[in-house]
N, C-alpha and C positions, 0 to 999 in steps of 0.2 A: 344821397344814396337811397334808391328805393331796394324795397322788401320783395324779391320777386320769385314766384313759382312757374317754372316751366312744365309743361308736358308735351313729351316728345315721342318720336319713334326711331330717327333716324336722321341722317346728315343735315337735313335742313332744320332740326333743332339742334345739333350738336351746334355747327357753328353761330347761330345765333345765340347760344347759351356761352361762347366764347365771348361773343361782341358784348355781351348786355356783363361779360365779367370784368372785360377791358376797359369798360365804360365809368368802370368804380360802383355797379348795384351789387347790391349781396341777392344770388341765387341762394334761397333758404332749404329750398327742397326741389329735387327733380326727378316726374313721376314719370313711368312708363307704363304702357301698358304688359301682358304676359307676353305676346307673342312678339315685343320689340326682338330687332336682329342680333345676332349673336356678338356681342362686344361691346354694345352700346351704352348698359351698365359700366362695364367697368374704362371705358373711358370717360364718364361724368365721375366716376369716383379719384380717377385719376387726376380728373381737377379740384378732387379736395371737397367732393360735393355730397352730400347725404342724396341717396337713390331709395327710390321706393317705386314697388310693383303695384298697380292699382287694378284691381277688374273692374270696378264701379265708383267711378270719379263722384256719384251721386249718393253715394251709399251713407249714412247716416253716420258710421263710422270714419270715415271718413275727413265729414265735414267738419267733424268735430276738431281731426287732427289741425284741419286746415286753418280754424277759429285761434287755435292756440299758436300758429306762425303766422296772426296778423301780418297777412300779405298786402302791399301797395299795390301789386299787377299778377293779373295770371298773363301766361305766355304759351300759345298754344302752338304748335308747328307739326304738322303731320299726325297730330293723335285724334283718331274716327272715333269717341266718343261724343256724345251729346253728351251739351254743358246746362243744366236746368240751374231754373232761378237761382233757389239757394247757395248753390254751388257757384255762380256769376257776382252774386251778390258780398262774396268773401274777400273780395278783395277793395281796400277803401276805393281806390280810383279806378278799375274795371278791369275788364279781360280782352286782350288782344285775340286773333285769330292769323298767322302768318297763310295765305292761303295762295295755290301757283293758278291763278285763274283770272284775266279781265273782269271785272263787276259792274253790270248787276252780269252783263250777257254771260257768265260760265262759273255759275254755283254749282256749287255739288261735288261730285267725283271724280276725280282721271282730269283735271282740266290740264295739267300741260298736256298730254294726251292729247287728247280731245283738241284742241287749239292749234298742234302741229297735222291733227287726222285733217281737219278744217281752212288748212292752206292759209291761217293765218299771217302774214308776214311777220310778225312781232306776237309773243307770248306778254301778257300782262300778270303781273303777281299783283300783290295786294295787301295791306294790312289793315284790319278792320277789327272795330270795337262790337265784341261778342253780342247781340241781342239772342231773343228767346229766341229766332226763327235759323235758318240753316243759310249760313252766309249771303244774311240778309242785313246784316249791322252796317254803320255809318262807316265810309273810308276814313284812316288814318294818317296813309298814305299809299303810296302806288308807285307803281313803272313799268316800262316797256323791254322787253329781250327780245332784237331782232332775233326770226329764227333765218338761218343761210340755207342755201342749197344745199350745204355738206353736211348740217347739223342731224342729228339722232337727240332720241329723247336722252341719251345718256349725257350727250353733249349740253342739250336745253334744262335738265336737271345741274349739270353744275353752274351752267350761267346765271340759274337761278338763285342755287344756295351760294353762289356770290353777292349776291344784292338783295337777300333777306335781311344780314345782319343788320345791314343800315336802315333798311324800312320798319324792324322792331324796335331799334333806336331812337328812331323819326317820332314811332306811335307811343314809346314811354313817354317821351320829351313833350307830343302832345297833351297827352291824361297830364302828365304835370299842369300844363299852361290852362289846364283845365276845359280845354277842346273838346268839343261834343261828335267832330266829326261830320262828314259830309254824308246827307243822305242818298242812298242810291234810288235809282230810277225806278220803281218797279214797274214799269211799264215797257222798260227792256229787258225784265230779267229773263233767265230762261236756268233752268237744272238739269244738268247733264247727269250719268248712272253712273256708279261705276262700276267701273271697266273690270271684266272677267275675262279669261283663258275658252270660252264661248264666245267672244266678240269678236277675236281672232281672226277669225276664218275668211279668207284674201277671197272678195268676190270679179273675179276679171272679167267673164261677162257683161257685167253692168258695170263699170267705173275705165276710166280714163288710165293709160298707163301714168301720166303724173299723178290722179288719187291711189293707184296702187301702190306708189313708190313714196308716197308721203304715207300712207297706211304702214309700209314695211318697216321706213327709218322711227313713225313713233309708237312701234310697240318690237323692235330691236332689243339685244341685250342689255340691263339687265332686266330685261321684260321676256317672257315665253317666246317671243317673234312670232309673227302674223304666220299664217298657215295654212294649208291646204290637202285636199285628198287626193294622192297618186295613186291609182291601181289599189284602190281600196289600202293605202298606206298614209301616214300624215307624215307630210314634208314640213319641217319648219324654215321659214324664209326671212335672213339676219340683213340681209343686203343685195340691193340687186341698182341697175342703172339704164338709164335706156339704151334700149339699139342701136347698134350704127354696124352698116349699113340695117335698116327699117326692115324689121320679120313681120310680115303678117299671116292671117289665116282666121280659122272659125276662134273665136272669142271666147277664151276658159281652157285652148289645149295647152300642153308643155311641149316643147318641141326642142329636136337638135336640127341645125341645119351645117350641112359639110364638116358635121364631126365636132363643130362647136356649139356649145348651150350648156344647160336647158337655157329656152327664152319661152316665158310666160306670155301669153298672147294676148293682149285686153282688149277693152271696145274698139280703140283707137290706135292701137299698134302694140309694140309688145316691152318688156324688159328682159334684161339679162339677168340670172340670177347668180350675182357670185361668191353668198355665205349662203351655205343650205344645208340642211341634214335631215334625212326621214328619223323619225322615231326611233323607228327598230334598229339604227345604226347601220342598215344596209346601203348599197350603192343604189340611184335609182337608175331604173331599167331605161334600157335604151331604146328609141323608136317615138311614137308618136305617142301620149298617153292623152283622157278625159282630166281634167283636173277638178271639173263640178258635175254633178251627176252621180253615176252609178260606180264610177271611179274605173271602167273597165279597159283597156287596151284598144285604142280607136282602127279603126278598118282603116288600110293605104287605100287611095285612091290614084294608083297611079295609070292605071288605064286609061282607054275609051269607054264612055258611057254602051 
């Protein structure tokens, strides 16, 4: 049985703080940060677990706690803190990182995100032994989650926090056998930002109706949804699919055609939009609107020049 400290935020540490309990290690302590989601305390307490709120994983106070629950493994899974030396160094056999990203190619932030915006076919996770740099450490272990045609990020996050548990098991069972881990490539890596409610913003204009509709399903609920400006209003856009029969026209309008729509028009043709809501809760207006621009109500063109 190892000595093990989790920090977490949310489902993809809860259930790995399941598997690593099932597995016979004792969870000694498991911290979150303050703005962890509402429940998530007390279902680790629920499993009988001592909870602790942390703002400063780093804090001298802290480490001290940490020193006195001689840890065998930290276990990290969705907590955005940086882990410095000291704090890496508390545990005899090291610090894991559960991270939803292919490596080196998608360090950083938002990577299932990022990975479904990118037409990946398959999402890679990762489990990697902490170094000083930002998910730069040696693999521990890894694997692949086809993404589908019908998948959303809500869908490619549970496939995932399915097939953590076993990858943080893979990387305890590792540090036991005394594995150092595979080094990654630096010379593929690359670091993605992350992702804000500014990134949002559905450019149809410039992208392809399949990058629009890959953009839509990986920032869907329970993300803000990808969005746009109508008639100086924000639409948010949860779902939409391609045309049939194919609507085209100038690239960036919203349109009805015979009473049906809206259909979002892109480089390349257009989509149907059929989860949507403005903002302000209103219905959006009917007729032809600007969806990039000035947001203003487009001129008919239905005459003769």
């Amino acid at each position: 049985m190892r000595r093990v400290v989790v920090f977490l935020n949310g489902a993809r540490g809860l259930a790995a703080v399941r598997a690593v309990l099932a597995a016979g290690h004792g969870v000694v302590l498991a911290v979150v940060p303050p703005a962890a989601p509402a429940g998530v305390a007390d279902e680790l307490r629920g499993l009988g677990l001592a909870v602790e709120t942390v703002a400063d994983v780093n804090h001298a106070d802290f480490l001290a706690e940490l020193a006195g629950l001689a840890p065998d493994v930290l276990l990290i899974a969705g907590f955005s803190q940086i882990f410095r030396s000291p704090l890496l160094a508390a545990a005899r056999l090291g610090a894991v990182n559960l991270h939803g990203g292919r490596l080196p190619e998608y360090r950083g932030g938002s990577p299932l995100n990022w990975q479904m915006i990118m037409g990946e076919a398959a999402a890679g996770i990762s489990a990697i032994r902490v170094d000083a740099g930002i998910d730069s450490g040696p693999l521990l272990a890894e694997t692949r989650i086809p993404i589908g045609d019908d998948d959303t990020i809500a869908t490619l996050h549970d496939k995932a926090n399915a097939a953590f548990p076993g990858l943080a098991l893979a990387a305890i069972a590792a540090l036991e056998r005394g594995e150092t881990g595979t080094p990654q490539d630096a010379a593929r890596a690359a670091y993605w930002h992350q992702r804000a409610d500014a990134d949002g913003r559905l450019a149809p204009a410039r992208t392809t109706a399949a990058e629009a509709l890959r953009f839509i399903r990986a920032l869907t609920r329970p993300y803000p949804g990808a969005w746009l400006e109508v008639a100086g209003r924000i639409v948010r856009v949860f779902a939409a699919r391609h045309a049939a029969p194919q609507v085209r026209g100038t690239p960036g309008r919203i349109v009805r055609v015979g009473g049906e729509g809206p259909f979002l028009i892109c480089r390349d043709g257009a989509l149907l939009l059929t989860d949507w809501a403005a903002e302000d809760g209103g219905p959006l207006p009917s007729g032809v609107f600007a969806a990039d621009g000035p947001g203003l109500p487009a001129r008919r063109e239905d005459g003769d020049a």
